[in-house]
MITORDO-974409 format. One line per 4 residues: number of its first residue (from 1); for each residue x, y, z of N, C-alpha, C, CB. Coordinates in steps of 0.05 Angstrom, whole numbers, padded with zeros to 5 digits. Glycine has a CB too. Example, Ala and Ser with C-alpha at 12.3 -4.5 7.8 and 13.67 -1.06 7.14 Angstrom:
<nodes>
1	00264 -00114 00156 00246 -00090 00156 00264 -00066 00156 00226 -00089 00181 ~ 00257 -00045 00142 00273 -00021 00143 00258 00001 00157 00282 -00012 00114
</nodes>
This chain:
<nodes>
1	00017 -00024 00000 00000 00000 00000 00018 00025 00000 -00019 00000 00024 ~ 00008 00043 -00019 00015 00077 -00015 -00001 00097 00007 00008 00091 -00046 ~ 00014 00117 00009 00003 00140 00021 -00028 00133 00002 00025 00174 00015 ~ -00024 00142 -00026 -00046 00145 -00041 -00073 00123 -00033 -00035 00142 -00070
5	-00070 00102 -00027 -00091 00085 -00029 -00109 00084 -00004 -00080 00059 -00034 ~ -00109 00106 00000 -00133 00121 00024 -00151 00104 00040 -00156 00141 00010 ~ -00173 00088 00018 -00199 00079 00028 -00184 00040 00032 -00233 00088 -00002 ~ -00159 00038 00026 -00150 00006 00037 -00137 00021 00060 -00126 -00017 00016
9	-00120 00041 00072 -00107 00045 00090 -00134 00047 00113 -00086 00069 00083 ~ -00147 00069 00110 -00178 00073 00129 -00186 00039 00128 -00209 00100 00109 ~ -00192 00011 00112 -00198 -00007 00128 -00183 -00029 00136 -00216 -00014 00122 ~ -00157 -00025 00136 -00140 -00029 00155 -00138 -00020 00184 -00123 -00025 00145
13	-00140 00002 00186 -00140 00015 00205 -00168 00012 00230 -00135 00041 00191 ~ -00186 00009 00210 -00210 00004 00225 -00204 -00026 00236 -00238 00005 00205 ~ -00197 -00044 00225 -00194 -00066 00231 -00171 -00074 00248 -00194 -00077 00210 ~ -00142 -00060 00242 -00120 -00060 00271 -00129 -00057 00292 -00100 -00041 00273
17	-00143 -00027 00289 -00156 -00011 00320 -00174 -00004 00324 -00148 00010 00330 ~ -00198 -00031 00319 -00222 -00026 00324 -00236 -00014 00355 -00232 -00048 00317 ~ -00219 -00002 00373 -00230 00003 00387 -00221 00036 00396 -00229 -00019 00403 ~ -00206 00040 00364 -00197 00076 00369 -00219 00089 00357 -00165 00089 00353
21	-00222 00110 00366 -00245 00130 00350 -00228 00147 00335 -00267 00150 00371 ~ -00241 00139 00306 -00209 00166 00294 -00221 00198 00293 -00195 00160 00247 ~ -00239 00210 00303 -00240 00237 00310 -00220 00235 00333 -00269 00248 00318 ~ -00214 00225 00342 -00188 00230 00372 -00169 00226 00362 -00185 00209 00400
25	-00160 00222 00340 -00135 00209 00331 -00121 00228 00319 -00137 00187 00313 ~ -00093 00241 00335 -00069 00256 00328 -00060 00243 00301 -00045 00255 00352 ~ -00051 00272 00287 -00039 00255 00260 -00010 00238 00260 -00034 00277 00236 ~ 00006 00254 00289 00029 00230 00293 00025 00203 00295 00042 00233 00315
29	00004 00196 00314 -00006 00169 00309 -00019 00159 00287 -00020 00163 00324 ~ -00027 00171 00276 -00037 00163 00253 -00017 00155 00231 -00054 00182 00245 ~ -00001 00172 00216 00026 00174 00209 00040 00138 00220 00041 00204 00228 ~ 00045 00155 00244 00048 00116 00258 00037 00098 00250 00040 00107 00286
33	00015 00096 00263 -00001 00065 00256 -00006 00054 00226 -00031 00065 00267 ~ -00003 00079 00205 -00007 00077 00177 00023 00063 00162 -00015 00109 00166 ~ 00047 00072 00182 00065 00054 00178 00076 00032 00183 00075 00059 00178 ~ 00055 00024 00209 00055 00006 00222 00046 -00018 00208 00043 00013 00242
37	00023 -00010 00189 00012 -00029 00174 00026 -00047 00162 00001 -00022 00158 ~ 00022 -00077 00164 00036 -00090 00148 00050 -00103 00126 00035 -00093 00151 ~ 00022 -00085 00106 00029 -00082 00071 00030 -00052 00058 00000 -00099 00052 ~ 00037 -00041 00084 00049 -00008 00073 00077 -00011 00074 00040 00021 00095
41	00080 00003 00040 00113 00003 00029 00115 00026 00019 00123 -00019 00007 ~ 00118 00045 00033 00112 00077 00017 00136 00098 00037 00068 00092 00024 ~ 00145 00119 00032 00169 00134 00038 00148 00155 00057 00189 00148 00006 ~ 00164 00151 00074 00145 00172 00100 00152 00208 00092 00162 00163 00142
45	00167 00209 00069 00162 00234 00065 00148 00245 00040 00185 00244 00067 ~ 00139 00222 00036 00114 00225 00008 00082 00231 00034 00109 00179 -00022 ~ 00089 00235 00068 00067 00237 00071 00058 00267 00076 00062 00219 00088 ~ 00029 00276 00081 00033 00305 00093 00012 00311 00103 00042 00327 00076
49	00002 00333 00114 -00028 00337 00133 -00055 00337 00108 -00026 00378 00154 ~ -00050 00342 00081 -00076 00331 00074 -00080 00304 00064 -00086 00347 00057 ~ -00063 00282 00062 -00065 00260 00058 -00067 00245 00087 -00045 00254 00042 ~ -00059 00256 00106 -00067 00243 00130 -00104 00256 00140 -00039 00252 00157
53	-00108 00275 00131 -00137 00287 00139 -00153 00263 00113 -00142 00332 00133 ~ -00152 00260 00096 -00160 00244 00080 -00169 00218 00085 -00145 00245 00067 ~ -00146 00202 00105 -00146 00179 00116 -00155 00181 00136 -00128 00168 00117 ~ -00168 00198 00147 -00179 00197 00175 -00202 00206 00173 -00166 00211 00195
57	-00212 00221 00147 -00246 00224 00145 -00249 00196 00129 -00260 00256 00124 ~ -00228 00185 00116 -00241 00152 00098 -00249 00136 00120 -00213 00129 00079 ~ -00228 00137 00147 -00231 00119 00174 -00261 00128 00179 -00207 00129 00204 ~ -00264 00157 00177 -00290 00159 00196 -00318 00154 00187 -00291 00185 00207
61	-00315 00152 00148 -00339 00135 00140 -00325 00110 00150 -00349 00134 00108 ~ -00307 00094 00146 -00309 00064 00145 -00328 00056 00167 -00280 00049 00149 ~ -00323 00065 00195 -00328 00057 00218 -00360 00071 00220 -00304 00067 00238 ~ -00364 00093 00206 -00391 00107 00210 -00421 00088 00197 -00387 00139 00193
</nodes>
């Protein structure tokens, strides 16, 4: 997975940490846990605050 692939990173994420609410979720952790993932292969400086706001409104339909 890339930065780019938004709506697989959001259900991953739903599914690692189903018990985080991502309105609470700092973008450092987020950043984190998005690299944490285990089929993310992407350069942490291809990332930035509107690709992380992106992945965290995709999180907040997935889960909504």
């Amino acid at each position: 997975m890339k930065w780019t692939d938004i709506n697989d990173i959001a259900i991953e994420l739903s599914e690692t940490h189903p018990d985080k609410d991502p309105l609470k979720i700092n973008f450092v952790d987020l950043r984190d846990w998005v690299m944490a993932l285990p089929e993310f292969n992407d350069d942490p400086k291809h990332c930035g605050e509107k690709i992380l706001e992106a992945i965290q409104q995709a999180w907040i339909d997935e889960v909504a």
